[in-house]
MDAnalysis code that builds the backbone (N, CA, C; Angstrom):
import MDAnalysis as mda
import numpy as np

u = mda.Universe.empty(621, n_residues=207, atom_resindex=np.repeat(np.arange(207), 3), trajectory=True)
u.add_TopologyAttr("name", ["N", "CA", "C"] * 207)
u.add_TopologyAttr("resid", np.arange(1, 208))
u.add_TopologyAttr("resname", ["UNK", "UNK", "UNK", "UNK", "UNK", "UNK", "UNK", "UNK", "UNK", "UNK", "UNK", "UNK", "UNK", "UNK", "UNK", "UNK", "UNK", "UNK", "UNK", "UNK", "UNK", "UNK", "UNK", "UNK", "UNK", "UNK", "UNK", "UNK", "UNK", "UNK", "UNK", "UNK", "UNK", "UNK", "UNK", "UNK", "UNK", "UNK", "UNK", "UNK", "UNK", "UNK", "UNK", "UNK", "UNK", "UNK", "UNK", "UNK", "UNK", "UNK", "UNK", "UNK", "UNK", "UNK", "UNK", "UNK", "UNK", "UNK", "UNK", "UNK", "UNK", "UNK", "UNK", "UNK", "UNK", "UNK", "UNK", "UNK", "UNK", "UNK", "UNK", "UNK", "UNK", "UNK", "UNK", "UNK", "UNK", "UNK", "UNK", "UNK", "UNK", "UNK", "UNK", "UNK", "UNK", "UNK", "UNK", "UNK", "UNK", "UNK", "UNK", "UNK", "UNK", "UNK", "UNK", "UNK", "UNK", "UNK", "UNK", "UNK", "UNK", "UNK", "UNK", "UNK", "UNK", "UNK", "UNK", "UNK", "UNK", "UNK", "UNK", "UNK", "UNK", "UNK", "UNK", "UNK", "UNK", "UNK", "UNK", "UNK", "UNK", "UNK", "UNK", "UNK", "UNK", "UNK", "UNK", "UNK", "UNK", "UNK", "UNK", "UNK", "UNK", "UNK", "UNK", "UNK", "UNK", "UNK", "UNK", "UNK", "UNK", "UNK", "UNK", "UNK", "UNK", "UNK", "UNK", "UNK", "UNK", "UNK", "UNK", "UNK", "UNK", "UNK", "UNK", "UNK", "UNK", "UNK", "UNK", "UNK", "UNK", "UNK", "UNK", "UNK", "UNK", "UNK", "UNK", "UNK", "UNK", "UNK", "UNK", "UNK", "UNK", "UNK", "UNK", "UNK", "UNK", "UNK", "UNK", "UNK", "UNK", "UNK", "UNK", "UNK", "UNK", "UNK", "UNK", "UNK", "UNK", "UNK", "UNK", "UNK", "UNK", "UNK", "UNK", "UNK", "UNK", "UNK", "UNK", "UNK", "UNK", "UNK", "UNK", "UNK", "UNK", "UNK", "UNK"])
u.atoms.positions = np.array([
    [125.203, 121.984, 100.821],
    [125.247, 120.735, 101.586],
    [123.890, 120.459, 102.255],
    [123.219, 121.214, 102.590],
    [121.578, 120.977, 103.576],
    [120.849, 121.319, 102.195],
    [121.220, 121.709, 101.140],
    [119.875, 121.199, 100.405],
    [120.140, 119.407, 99.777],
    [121.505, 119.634, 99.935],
    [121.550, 117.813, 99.149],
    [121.167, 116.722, 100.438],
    [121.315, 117.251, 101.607],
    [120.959, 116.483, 102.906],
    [119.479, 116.399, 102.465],
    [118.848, 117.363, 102.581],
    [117.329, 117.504, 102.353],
    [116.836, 116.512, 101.142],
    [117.197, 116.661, 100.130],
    [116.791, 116.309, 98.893],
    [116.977, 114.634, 99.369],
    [118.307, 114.540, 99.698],
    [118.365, 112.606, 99.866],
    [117.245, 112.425, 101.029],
    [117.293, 113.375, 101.983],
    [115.916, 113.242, 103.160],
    [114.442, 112.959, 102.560],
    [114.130, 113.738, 102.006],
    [113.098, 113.600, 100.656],
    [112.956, 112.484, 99.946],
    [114.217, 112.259, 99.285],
    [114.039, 110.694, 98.273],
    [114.129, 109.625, 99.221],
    [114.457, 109.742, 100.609],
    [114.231, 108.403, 101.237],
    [113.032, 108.234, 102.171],
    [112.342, 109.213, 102.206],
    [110.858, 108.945, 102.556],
    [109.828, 108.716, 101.867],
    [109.996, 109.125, 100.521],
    [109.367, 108.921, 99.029],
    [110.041, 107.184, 98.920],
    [111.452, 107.109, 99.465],
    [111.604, 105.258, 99.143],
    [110.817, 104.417, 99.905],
    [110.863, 104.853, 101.310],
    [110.325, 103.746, 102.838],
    [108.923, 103.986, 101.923],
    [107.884, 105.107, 101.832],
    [106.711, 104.710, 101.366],
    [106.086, 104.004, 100.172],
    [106.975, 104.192, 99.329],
    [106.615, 102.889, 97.893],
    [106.989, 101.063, 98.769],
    [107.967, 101.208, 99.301],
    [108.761, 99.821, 99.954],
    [107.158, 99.519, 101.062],
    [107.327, 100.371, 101.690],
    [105.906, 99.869, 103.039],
    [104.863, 99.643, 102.627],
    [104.189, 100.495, 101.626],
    [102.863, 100.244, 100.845],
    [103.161, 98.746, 100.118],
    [103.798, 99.030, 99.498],
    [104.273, 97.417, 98.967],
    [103.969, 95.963, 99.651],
    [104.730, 96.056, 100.433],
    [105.162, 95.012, 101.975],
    [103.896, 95.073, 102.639],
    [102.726, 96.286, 102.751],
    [101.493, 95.868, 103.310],
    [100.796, 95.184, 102.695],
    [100.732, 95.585, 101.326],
    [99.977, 95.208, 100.485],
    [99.966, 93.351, 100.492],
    [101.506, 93.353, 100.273],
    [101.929, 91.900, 100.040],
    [101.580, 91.095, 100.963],
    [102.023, 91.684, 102.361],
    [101.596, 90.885, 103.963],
    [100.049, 90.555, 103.894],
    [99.236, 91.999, 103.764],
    [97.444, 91.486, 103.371],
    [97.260, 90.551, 102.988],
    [97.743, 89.605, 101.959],
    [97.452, 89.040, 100.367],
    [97.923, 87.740, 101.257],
    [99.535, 88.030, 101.464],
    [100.353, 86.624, 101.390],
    [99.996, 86.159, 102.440],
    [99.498, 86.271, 103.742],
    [99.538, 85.371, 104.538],
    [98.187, 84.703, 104.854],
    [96.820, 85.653, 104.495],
    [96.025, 84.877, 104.370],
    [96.052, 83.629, 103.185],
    [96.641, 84.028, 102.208],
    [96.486, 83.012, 100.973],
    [97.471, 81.753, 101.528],
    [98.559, 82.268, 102.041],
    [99.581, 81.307, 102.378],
    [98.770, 79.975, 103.753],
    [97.841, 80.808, 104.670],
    [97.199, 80.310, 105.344],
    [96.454, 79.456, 104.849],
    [95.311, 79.564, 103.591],
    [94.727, 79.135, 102.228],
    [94.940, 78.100, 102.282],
    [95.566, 77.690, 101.603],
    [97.000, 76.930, 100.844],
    [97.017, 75.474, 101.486],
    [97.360, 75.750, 103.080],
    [97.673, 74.990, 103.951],
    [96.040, 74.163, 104.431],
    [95.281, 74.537, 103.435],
    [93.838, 73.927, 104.054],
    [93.321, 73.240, 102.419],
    [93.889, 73.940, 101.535],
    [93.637, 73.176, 100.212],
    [94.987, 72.834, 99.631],
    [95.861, 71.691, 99.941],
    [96.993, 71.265, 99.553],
    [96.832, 71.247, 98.097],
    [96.262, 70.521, 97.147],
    [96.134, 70.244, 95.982],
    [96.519, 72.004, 94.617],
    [96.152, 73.059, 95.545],
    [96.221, 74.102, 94.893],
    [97.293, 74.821, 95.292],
    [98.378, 74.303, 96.036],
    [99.235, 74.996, 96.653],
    [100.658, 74.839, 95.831],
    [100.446, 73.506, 94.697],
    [101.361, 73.726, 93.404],
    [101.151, 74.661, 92.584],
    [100.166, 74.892, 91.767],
    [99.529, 75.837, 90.962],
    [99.350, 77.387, 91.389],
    [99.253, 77.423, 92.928],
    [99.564, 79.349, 93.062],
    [100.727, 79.507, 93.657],
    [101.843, 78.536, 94.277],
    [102.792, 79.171, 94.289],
    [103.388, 79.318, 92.846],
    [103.009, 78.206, 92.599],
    [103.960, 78.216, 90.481],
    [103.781, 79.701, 89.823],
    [102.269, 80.044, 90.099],
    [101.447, 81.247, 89.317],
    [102.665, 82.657, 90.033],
    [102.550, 82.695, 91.201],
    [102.981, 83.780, 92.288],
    [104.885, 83.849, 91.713],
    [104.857, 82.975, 91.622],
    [106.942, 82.432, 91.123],
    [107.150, 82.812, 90.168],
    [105.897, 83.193, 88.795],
    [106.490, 83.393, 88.074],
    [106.719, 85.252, 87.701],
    [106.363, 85.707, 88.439],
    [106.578, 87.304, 89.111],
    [108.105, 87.303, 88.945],
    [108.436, 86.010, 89.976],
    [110.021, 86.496, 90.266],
    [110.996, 86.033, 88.836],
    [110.521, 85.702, 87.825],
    [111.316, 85.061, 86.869],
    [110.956, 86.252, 85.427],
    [110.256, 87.239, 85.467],
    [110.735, 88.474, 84.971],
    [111.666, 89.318, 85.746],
    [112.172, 89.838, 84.880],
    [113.305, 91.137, 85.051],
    [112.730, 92.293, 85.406],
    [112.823, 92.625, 86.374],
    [112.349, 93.666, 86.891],
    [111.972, 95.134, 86.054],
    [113.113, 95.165, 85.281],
    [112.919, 96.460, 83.969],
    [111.671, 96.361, 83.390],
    [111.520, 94.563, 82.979],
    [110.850, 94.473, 82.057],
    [109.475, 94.342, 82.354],
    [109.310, 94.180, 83.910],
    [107.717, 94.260, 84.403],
    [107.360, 95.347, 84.456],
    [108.233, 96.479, 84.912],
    [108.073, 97.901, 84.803],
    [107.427, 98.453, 83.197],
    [108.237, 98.072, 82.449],
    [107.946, 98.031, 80.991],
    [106.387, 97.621, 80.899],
    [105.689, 96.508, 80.966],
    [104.945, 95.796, 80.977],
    [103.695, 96.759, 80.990],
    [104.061, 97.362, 82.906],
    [102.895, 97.658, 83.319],
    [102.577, 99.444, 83.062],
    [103.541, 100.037, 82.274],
    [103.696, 100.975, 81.759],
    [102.502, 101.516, 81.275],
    [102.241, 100.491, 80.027],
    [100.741, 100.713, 79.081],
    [99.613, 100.846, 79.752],
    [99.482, 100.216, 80.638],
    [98.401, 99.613, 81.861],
    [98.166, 100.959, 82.654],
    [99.206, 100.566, 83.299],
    [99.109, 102.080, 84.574],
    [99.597, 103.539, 84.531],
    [100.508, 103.624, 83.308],
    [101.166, 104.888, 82.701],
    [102.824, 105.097, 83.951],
    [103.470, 106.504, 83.941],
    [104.212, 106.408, 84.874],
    [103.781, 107.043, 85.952],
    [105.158, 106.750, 87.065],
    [104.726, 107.205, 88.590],
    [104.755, 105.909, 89.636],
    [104.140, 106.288, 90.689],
    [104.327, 105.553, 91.602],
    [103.273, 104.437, 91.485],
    [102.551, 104.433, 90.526],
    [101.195, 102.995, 90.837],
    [101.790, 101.758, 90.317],
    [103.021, 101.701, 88.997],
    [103.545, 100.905, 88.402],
    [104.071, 100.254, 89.064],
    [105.415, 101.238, 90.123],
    [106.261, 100.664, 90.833],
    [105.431, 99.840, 91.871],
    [104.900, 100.488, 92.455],
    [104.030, 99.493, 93.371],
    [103.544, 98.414, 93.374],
    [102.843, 98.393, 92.233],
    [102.398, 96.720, 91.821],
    [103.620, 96.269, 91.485],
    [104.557, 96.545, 90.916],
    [105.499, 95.599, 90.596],
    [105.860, 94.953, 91.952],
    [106.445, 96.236, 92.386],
    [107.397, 95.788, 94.409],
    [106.194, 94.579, 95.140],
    [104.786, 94.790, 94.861],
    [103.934, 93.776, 95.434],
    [104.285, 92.569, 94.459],
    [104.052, 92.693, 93.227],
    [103.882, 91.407, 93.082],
    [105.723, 90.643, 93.429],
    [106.459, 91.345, 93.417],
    [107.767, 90.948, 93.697],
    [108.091, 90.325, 95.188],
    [107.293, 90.739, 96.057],
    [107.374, 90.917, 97.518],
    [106.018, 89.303, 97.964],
    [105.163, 89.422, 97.276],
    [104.422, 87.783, 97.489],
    [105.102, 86.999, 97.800],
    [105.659, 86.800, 96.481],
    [106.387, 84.874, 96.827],
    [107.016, 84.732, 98.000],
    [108.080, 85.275, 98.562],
    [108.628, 85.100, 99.785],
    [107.216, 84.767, 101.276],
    [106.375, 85.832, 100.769],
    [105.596, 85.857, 101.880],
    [104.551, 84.872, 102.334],
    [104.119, 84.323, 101.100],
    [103.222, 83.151, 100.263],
    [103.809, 82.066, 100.739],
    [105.610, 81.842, 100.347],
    [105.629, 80.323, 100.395],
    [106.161, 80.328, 101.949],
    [106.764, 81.125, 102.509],
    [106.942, 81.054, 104.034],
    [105.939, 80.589, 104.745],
    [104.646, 81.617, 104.592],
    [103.386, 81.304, 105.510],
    [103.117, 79.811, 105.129],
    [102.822, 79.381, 104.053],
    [102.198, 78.128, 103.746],
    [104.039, 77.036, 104.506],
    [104.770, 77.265, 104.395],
    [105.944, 76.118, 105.177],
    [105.737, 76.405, 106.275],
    [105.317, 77.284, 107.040],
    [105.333, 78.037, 108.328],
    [104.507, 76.735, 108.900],
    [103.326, 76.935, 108.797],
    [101.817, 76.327, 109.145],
    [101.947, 75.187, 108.664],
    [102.520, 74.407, 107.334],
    [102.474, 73.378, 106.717],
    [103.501, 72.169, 107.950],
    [104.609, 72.982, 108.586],
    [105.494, 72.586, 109.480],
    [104.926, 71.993, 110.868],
    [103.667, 72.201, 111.173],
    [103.459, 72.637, 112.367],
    [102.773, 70.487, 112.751],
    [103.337, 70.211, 114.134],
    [102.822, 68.872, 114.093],
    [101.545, 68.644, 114.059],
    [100.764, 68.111, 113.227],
    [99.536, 67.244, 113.740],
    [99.003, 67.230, 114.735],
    [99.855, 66.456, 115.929],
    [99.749, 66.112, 117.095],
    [98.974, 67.345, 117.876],
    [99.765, 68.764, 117.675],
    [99.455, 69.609, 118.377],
    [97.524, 70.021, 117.936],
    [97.626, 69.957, 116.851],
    [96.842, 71.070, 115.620],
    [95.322, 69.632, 116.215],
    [95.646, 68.284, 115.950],
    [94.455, 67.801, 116.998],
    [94.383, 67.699, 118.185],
    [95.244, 68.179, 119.263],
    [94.420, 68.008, 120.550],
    [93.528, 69.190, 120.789],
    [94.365, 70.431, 119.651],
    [93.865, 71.844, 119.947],
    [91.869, 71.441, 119.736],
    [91.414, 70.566, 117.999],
    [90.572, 70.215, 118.268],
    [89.819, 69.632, 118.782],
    [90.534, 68.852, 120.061],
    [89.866, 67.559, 120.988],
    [89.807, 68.240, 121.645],
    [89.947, 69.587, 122.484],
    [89.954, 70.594, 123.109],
    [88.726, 71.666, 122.842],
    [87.694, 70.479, 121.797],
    [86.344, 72.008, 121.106],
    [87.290, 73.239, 120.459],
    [88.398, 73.372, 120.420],
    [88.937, 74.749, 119.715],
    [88.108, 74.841, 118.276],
    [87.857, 75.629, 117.592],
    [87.268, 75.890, 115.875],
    [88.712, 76.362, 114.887],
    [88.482, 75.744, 113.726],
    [89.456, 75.857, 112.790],
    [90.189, 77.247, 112.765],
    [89.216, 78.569, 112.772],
    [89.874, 79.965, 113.016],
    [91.025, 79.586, 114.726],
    [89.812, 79.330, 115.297],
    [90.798, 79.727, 116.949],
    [92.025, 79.168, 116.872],
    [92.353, 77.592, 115.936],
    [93.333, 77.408, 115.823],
    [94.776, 77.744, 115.231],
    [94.049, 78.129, 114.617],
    [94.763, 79.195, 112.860],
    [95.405, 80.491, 113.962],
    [94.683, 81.320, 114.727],
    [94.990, 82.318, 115.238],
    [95.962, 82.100, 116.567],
    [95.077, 81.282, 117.615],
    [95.768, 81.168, 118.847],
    [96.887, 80.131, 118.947],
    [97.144, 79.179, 117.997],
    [97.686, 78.143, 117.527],
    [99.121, 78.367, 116.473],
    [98.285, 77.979, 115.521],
    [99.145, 77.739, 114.427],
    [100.252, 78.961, 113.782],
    [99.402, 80.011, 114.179],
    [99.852, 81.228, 113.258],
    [101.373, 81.654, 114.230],
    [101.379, 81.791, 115.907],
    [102.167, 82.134, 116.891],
    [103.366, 80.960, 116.975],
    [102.876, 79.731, 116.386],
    [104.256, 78.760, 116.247],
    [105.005, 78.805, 114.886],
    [103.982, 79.224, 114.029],
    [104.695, 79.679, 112.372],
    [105.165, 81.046, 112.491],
    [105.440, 81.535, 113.409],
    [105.260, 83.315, 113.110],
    [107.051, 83.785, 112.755],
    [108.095, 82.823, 113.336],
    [109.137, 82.807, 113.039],
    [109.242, 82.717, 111.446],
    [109.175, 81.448, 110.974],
    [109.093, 81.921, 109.260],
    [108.256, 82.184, 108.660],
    [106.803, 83.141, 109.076],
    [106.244, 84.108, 108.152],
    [107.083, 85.153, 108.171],
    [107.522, 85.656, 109.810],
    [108.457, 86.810, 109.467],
    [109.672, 86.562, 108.888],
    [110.177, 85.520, 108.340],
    [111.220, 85.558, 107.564],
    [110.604, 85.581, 106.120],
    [110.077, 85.194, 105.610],
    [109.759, 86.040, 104.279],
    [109.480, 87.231, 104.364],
    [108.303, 88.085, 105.449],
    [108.260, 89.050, 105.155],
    [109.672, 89.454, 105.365],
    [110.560, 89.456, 106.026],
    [111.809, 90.129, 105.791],
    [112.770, 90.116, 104.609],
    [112.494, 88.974, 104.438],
    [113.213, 88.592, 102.675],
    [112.763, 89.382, 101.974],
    [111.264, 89.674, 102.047],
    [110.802, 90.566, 101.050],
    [110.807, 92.066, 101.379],
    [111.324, 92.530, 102.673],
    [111.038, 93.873, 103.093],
    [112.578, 94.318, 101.897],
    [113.747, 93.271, 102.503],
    [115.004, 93.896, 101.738],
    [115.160, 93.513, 100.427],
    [114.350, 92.980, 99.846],
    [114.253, 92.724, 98.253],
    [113.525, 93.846, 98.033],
    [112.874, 94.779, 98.322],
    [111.567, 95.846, 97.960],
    [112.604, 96.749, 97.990],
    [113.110, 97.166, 98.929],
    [113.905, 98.009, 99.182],
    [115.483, 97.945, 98.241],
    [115.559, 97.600, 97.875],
    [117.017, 97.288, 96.807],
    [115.610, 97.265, 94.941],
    [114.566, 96.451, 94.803],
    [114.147, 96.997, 93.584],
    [113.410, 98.119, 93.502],
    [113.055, 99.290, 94.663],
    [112.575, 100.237, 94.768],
    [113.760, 101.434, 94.128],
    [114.692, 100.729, 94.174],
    [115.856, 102.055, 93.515],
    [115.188, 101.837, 91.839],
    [114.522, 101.081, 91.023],
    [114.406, 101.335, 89.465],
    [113.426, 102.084, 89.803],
    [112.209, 102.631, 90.361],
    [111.348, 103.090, 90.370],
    [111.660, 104.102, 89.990],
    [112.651, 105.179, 89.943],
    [113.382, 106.149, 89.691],
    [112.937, 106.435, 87.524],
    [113.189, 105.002, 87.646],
    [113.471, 105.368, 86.116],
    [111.854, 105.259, 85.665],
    [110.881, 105.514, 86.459],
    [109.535, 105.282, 85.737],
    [109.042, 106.711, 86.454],
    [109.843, 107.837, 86.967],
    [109.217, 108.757, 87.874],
    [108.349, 108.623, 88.981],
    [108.789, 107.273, 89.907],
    [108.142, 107.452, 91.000],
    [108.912, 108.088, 92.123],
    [110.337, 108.257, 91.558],
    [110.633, 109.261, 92.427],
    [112.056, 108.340, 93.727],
    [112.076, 108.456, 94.855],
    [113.235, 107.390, 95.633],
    [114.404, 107.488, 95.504],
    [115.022, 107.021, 96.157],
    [116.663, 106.950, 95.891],
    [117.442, 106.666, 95.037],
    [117.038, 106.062, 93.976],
    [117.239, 105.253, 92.701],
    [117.426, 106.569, 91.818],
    [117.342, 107.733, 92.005],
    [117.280, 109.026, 90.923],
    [118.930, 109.501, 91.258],
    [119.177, 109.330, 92.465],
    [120.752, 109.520, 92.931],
    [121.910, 108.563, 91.891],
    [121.440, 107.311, 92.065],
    [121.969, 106.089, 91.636],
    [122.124, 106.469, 90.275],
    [120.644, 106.633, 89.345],
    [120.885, 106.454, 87.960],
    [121.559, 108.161, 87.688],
    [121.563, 109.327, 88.271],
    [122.063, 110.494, 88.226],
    [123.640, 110.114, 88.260],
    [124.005, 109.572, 89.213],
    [125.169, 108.991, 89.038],
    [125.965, 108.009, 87.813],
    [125.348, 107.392, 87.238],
    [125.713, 106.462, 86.046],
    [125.642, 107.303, 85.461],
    [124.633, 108.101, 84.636],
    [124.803, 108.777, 83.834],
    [125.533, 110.431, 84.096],
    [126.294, 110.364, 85.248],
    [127.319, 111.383, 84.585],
    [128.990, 111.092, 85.117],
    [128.382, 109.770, 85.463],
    [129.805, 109.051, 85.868],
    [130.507, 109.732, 87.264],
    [129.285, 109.722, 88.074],
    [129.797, 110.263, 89.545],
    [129.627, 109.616, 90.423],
    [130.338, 109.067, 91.113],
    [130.824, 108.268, 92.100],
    [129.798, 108.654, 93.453],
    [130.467, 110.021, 93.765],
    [129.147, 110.744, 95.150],
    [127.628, 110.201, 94.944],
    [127.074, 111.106, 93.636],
    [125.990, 110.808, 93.575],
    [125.283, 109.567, 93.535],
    [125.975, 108.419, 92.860],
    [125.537, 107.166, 93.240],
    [125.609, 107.112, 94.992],
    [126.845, 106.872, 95.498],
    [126.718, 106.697, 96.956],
    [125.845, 107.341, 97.793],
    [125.242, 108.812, 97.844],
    [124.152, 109.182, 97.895],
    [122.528, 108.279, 97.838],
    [123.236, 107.746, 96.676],
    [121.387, 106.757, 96.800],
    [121.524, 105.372, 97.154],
    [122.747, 104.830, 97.032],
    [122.793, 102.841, 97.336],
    [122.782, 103.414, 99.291],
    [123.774, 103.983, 99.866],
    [124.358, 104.230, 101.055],
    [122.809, 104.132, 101.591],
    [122.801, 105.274, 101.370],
    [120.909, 105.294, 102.081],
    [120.057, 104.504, 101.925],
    [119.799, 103.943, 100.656],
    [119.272, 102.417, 100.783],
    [119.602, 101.218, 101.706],
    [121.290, 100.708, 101.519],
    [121.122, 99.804, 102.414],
    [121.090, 99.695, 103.263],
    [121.278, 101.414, 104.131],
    [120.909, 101.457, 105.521],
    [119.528, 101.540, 105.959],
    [118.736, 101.567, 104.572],
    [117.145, 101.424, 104.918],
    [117.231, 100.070, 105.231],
    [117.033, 99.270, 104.489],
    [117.532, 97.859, 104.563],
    [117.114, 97.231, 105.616],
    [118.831, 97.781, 106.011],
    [119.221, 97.177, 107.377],
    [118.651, 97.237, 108.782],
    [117.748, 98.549, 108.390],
    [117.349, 99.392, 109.682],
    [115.608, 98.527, 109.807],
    [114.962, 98.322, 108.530],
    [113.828, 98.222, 108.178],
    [113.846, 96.328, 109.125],
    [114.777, 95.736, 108.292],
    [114.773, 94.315, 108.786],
    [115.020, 94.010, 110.287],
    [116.143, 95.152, 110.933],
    [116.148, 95.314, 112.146],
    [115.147, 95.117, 113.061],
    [113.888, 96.064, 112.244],
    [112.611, 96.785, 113.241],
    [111.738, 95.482, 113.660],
    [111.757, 94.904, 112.178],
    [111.172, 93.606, 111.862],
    [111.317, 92.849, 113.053],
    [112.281, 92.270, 112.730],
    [113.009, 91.504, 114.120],
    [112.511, 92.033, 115.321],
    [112.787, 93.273, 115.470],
    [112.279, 93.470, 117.010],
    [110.852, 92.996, 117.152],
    [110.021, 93.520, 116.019],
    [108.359, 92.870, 115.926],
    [108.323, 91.543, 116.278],
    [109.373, 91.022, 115.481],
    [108.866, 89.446, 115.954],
    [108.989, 88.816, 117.112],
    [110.162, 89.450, 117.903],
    [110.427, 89.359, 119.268],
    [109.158, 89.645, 120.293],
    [108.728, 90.729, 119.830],
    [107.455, 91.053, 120.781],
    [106.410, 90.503, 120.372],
    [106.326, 89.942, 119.065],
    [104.977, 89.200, 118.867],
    [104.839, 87.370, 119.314],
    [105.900, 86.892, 119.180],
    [106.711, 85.638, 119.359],
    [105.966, 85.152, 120.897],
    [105.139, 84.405, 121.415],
    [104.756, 84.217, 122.929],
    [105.661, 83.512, 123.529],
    [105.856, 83.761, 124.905],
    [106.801, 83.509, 125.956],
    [107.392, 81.681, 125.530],
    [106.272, 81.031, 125.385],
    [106.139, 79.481, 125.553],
    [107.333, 79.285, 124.759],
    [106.930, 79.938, 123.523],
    [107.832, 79.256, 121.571],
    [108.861, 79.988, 122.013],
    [109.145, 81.033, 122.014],
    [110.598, 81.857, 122.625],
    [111.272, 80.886, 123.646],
    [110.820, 80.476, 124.695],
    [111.638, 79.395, 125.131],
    [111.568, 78.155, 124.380],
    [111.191, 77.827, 123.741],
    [111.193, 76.287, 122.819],
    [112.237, 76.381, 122.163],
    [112.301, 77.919, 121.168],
    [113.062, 77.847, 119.912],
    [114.586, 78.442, 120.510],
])
């Protein structure tokens, strides 16, 4: 019993770190680009279209894909979980900021503010509600396609799951979904609390 405690202890710290590397990676990327976006409208059809079409392969089959490329292990899964984990983060930030009134965004410049100060002290703290909702969309989408990673040897909870199908055991699956969706749950939780503390006093009373 404490080595199978251990072992699922093991595959779910081997999961949170493919899922977090992922989700950083993606957060890096998506919110400056999503920020992007919102300053060159005209290109903001063409890379979300580009970024969307990530989500319209099958997950097996990107794995497959990037096989030849990167061989197996954990580098495959990773790029996949990133490129899977963008779009949410991409099109949030760009509605986030895209949402935000006019009104405000010029007095900030009739005020001498500069395009960054606004972006930062501005725009980003009134969008910050739905950037963090993609990143959360995408924390528990990473975390639910981080179980195939299993089948490319990167290792995670997903080795419980498919151990289970293939010998038709009930435990051993529950072993790896159980612990997942309490990653999940726990991960999106934390989130939330982040956004609470990042959220400034003003917009917390607005919203």
């Amino acid at each position: 019993m404490t080595e199978t405690l251990a072992a699922v202890g093991i595959a779910t710290l081997e999961h949170l770190e493919l899922t977090a590397l992922a989700l950083v990676m993606a957060a890096l990327i998506g919110v400056p680009l999503g920020a992007y976006l919102t300053r060159f409208r005209e290109l903001s059809g063409p890379v979300l279209g580009l970024v969307g079409v990530f989500q319209t392969i099958p997950s097996l089959a990107l794995l497959g894909l990037l096989i030849p490329v990167l061989g197996i292990g954990a580098k495959p899964a990773l790029v996949a979980l990133y490129l899977y984990a963008l779009l949410p983060i991409v099109r949030n930030t760009f509605a986030g900021l895209d949402s935000i009134d006019p009104a405000v965004l010029d007095a900030a410049r009739g005020m001498g503010m500069r395009e960054r100060q606004i972006l930062v002290r501005i725009s980003l703290p009134l969008a910050l509600p739905v950037v963090m909702g993609g990143i959360r969309t995408s924390t528990v989408m990473c975390v639910g396609l981080a179980t195939l990673a299993a089948l490319i040897g990167a290792g995670g909870l997903g080795r419980f799951i498919f151990r289970g199908i293939s010998m038709v055991d009930s435990e051993q699956i529950m072993m790896g979904a159980v612990p997942a969706a309490l990653l999940a749950l726990l991960l999106d939780g934390l989130l939330g609390l982040l956004e609470r503390r990042l959220l400034p006093r003003g917009v917390r009373r607005g919203s």
